[in-house]
MARMAR-481049 format. One record per residue (C-alpha): x, y, z. Coordinates in Angstrom, 2 decimals. Layout:
residues N
X	Y	Z
...
end
This chain:
residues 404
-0.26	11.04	-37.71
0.10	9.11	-40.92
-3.24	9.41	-42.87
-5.04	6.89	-45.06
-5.84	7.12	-48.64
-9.05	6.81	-48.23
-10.17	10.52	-49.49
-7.66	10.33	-52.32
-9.56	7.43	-54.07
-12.19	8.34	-56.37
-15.61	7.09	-55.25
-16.35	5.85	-59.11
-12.96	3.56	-59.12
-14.61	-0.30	-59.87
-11.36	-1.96	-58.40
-12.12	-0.62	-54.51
-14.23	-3.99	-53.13
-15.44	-4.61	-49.77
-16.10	-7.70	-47.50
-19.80	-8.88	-48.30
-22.50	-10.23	-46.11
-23.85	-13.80	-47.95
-25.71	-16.03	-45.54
-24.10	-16.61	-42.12
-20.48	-15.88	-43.82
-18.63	-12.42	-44.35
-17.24	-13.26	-47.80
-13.90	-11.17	-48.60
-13.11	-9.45	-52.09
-10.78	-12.03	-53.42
-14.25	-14.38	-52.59
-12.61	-16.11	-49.76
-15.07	-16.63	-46.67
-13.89	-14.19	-43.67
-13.74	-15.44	-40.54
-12.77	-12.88	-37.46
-10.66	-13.64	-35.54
-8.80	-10.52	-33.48
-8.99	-8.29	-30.45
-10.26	-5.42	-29.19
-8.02	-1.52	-28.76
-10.12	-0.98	-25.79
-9.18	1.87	-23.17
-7.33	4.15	-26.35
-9.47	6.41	-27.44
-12.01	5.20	-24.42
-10.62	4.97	-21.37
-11.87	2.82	-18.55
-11.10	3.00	-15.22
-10.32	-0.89	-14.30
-7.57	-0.78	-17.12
-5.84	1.87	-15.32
-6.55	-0.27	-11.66
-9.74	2.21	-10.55
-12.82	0.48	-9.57
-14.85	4.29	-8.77
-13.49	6.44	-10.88
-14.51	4.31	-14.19
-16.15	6.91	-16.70
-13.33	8.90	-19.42
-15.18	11.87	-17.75
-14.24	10.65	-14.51
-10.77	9.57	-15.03
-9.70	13.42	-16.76
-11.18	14.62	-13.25
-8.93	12.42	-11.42
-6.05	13.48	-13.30
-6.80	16.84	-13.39
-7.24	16.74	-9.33
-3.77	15.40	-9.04
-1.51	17.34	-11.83
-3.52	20.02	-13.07
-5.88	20.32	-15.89
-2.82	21.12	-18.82
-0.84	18.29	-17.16
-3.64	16.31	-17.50
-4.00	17.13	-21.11
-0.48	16.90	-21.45
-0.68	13.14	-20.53
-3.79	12.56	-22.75
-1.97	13.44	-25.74
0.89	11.11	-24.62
-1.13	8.53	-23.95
-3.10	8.48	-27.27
0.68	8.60	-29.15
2.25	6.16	-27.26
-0.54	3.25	-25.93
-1.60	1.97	-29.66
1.21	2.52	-32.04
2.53	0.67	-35.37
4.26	-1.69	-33.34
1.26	-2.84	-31.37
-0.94	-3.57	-34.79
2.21	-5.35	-36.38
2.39	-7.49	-32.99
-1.34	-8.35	-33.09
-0.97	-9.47	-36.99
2.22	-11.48	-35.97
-0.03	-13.50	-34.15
-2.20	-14.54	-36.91
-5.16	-12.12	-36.37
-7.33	-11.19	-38.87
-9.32	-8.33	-37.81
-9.45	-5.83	-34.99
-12.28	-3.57	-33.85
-11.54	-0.42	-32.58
-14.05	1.41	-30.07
-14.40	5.50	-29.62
-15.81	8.02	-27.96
-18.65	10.16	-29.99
-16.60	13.30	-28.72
-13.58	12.53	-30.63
-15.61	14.00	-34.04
-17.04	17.06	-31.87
-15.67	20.31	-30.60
-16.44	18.91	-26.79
-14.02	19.13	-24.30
-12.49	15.50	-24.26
-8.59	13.51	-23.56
-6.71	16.84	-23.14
-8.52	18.18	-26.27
-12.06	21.24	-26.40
-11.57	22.00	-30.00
-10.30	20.17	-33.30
-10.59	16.77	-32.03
-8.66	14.14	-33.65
-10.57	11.14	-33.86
-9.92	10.87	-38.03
-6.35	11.28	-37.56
-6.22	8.62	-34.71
-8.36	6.27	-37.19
-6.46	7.01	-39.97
-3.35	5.99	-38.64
-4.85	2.90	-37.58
-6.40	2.58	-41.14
-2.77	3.00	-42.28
-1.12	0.42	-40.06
-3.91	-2.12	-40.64
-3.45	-2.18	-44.38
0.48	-2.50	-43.89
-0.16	-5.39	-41.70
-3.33	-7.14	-44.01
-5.55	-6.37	-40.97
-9.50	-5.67	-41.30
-10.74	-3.01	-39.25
-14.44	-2.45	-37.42
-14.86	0.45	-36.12
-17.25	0.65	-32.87
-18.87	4.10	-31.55
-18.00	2.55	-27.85
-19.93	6.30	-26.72
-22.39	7.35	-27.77
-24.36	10.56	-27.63
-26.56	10.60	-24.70
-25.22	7.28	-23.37
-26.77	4.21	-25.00
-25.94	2.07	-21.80
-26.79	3.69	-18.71
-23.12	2.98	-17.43
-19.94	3.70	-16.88
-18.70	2.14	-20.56
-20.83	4.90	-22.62
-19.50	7.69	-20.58
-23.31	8.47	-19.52
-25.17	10.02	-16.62
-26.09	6.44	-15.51
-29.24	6.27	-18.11
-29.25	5.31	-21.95
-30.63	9.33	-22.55
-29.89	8.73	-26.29
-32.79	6.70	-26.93
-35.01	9.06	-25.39
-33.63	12.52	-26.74
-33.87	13.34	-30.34
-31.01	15.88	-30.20
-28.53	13.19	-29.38
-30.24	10.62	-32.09
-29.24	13.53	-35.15
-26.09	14.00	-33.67
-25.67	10.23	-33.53
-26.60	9.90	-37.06
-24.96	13.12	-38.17
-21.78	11.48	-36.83
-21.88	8.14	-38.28
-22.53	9.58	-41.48
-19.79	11.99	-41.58
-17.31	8.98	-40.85
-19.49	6.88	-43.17
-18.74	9.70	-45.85
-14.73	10.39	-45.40
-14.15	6.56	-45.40
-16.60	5.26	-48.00
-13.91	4.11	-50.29
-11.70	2.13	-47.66
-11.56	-1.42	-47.95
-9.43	-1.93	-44.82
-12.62	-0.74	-42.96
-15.19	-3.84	-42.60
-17.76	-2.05	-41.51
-19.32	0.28	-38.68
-20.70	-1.30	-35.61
-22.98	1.55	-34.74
-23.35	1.11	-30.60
-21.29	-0.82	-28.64
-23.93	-3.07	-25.47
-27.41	-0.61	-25.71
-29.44	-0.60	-22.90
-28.05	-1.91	-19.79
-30.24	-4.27	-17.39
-30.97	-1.83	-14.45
-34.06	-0.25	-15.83
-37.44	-0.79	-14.57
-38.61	0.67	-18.32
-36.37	-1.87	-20.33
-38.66	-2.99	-22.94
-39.77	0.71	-23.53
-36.38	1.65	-23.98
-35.63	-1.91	-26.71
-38.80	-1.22	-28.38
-37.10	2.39	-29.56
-33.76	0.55	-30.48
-34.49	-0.42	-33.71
-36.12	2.33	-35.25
-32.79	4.19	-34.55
-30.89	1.27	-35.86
-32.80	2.10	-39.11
-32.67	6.02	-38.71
-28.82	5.56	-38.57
-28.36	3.86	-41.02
-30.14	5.41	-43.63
-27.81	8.50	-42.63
-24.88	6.26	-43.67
-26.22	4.92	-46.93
-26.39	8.66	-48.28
-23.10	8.19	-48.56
-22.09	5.19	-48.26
-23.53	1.93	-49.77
-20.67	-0.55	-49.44
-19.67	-1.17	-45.92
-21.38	-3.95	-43.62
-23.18	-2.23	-40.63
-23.16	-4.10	-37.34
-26.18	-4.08	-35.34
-25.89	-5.30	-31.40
-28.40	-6.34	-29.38
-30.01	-4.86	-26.12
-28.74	-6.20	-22.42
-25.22	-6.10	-23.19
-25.42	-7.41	-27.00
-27.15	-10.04	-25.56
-31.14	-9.85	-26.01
-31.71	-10.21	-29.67
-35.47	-10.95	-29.64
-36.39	-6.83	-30.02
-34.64	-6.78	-33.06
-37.76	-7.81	-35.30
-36.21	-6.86	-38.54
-33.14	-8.30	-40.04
-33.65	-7.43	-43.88
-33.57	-3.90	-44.37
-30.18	-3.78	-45.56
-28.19	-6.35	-47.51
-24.99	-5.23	-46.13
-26.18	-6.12	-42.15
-24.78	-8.50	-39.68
-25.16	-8.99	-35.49
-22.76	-8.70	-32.87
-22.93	-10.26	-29.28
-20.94	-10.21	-26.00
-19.99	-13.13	-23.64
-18.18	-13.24	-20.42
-18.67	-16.16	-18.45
-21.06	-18.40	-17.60
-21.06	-21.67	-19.78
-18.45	-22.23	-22.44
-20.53	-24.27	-24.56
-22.76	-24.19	-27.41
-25.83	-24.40	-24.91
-25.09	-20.99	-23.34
-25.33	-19.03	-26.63
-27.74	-21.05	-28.23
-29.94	-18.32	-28.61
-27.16	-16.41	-30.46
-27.03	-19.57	-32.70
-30.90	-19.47	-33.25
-31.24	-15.62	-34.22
-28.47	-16.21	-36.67
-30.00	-18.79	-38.05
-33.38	-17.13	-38.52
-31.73	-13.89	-39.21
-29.82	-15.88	-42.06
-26.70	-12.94	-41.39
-23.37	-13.48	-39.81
-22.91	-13.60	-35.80
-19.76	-12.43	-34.85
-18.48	-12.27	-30.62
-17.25	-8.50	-30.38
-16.34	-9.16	-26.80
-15.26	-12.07	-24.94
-12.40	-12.36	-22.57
-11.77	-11.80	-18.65
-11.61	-15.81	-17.98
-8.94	-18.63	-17.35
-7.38	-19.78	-20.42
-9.10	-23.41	-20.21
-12.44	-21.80	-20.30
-11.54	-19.28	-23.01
-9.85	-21.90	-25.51
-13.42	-24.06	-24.86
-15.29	-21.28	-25.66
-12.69	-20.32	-28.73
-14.07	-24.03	-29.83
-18.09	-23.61	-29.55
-17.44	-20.27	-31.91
-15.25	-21.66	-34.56
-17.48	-24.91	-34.37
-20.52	-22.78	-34.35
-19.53	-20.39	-37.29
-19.15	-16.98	-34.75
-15.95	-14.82	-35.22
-14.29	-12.94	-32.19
-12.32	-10.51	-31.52
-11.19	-10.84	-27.19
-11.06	-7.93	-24.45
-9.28	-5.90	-24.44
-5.27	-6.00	-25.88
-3.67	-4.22	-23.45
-4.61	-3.10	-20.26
-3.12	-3.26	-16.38
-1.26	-6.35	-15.54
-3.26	-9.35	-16.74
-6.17	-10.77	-18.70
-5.53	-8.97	-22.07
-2.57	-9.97	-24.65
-0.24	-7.17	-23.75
0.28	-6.69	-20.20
1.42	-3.51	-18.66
3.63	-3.40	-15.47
2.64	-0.64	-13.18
5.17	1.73	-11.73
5.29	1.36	-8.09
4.28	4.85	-7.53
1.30	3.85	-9.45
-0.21	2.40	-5.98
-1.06	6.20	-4.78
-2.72	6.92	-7.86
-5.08	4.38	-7.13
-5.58	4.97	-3.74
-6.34	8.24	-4.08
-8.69	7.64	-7.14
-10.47	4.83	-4.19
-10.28	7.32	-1.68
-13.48	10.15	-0.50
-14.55	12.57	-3.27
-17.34	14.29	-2.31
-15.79	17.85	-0.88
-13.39	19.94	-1.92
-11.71	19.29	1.45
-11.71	15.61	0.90
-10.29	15.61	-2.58
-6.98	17.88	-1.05
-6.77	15.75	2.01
-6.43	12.96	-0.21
-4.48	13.59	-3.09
-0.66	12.73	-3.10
2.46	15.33	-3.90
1.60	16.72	-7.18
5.42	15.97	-8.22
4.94	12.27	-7.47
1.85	12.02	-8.78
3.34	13.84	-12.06
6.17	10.86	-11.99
3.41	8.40	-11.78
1.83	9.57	-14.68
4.74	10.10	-16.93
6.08	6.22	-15.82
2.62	4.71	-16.79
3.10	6.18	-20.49
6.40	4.59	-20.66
5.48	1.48	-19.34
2.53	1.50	-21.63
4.79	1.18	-24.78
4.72	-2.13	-26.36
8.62	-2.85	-25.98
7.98	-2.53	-21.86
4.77	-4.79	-22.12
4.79	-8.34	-21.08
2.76	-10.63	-23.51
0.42	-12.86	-21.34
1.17	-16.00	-23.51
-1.39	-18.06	-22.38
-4.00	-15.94	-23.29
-3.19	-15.12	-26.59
-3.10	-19.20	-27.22
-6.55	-19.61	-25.38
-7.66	-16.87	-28.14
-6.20	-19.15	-31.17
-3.89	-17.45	-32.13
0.09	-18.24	-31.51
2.73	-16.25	-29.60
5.53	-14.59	-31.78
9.05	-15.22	-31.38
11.03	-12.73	-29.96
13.06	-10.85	-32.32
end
């Protein structure tokens, strides 16, 4: 892993600048306004289980069972260290810049700066020498960087995405709100002087729509918002913190308090619906009382006419984006990966009953072929065996590279 110099440079140096919230614009060091335009490294260092083709067995948690079930638990690990040095890699951040990007945000797992039992990994996890590589590659290729806790502790969502027990526990449990903030500002702390970082979006979608208690649960948002990031400003009083919304980044009208930092700005989510300024008008209208940037963390899963339309309303409407996901299974993302054939008994066993013991080993396929499967997905992960999906990356704005 190659690391970044960000503990090497002396917190006092005057010559380390940051992007700067002014208004409704991120304003870059040389003074230049930024305007994000990227995509997203989901299912790295968070898997999800439609990426791999799984509709049930969605969770990270969920998926290392399913691997574990067919190979083995050090196999499994095995293939989780494989798959975290093979599926993002110097080559995939110098393709994303070739295509004119500007910025990409990067979601995690909490676990990956604990000593919990996650991808392959129960002690010494590696989540700064994962980021620091990307830190590394990103200033190489004149990228920006936002890093997104995607998990958080507790669960902030209530669903699969957060890796939770199917209930945002972390607003209600105040031993997963210090570890939360006792996180955020130990990353806050080791990458206080890096530039390349824009800034830390602290939960990725809080507080999904299936609870009866909902407004209990958005009413408690924002005082963590605020507990969190005090914990970073201890440390750390450059970077822009990004604050998203209850309901999927969506519901912005619990967040009563926009000016307790200089350095914030809001994030949102779209897929479907509308591609018009109508259908995030109320996006538009928090911005503009909010008098901070907006900026589309996720948007994606749509034909390319709708998702050039929509690349319109944001540009014309003063919103950055960054698309979902990069790479994932076949289609829909900029890098497509072709399955292996064998690939097709993965996912029918990961489909198939789970309840029993006796239904998991009637199920599962030869251990050898499953083993095969595995170790073809990690090759066929690698960018050089990917297939760009060109229209996509044009609906996005941004223009397909030449082959070399």
């Amino acid at each position: 892993m190659a690391w970044s110099c960000a503990q090497n440079v002396d917190a006092t140096t005057e010559e380390v600048t940051f992007v700067q919230v002014k208004g409704h614009d991120l304003i870059k060091p040389d003074g230049e306004k930024l305007f994000i335009v990227g995509t997203n490294l989901g299912n790295w260092l968070n898997p999800e289980g439609y990426m791999f083709g799984f509709q049930r067995m969605n969770a990270p948690r969920q998926i290392n069972d399913l691997f574990s079930h067919l190979v083995g638990p050090d196999a499994a690990a095995e293939f989780w260290q494989q798959f975290k040095d093979n599926y993002i890699t110097r080559d995939d951040i110098e393709y994303i810049a070739s295509t004119g990007a500007n910025t990409i945000r990067l979601p995690f797992h909490y676990k990956l700066f604990t000593d919990e039992d996650y991808m392959g990994l129960t002690s010494s996890q590696d989540g700064f020498a994962r980021i620091d590589s990307v830190v590394s590659w990103c200033r190489d290729a004149n990228l920006y960087l936002i890093l997104d806790m995607h998990d958080a502790p507790g669960g902030q969502t209530g669903d699969n995405i957060d890796d939770s027990y199917g209930y945002p526990w972390l607003l209600e449990s105040e031993k997963s709100q210090q570890q939360f903030c006792d996180i955020w500002r130990t990353i806050a702390d080791y990458y206080k002087n890096e530039p390349v970082i824009l800034g830390y979006e602290l939960i990725n979608e809080p507080i999904a729509t299936y609870f009866d208690n909902q407004d209990e649960l958005n009413a408690k948002l924002e005082p963590l918002h605020k507990r969190c990031v005090a914990a970073i400003r201890e440390v750390d009083p450059n970077h822009v913190i990004l604050i998203g919304a209850p309901q999927w980044n969506s519901n912005f009208e619990p967040l009563k308090d926009t000016d307790y930092d200089p350095q914030l700005m809001f994030t949102c989510h779209r897929y479907g619906g509308d591609p018009t300024p109508a259908a995030i008008q109320s996006y538009i209208d928090f911005r503009d009382k909010s008098n901070r940037p907006m900026y589309m963390g996720e948007i994606g899963h749509n034909t390319d006419e709708w998702q050039a339309e929509f690349v319109k309303t944001m540009k014309d409407n003063n919103i950055g984006y960054t698309f979902w996901p990069y790479k994932k299974r076949e289609n829909s993302c900029m890098m497509g990966i072709q399955m292996p054939e064998e690939w097709e008994e993965v996912v029918r066993f990961a489909e198939g009953p789970h309840h029993t013991f006796a239904e998991i080993r009637e199920a599962k396929p030869d251990r050898a072929k499953a083993k095969v499967a595995l170790d073809k997905f990690i090759e066929q992960c690698k960018l050089k065996n990917c297939v760009p999906q060109e229209g996509y990356i044009t609906s996005m704005g941004l223009k397909v590279p030449q082959a070399k």
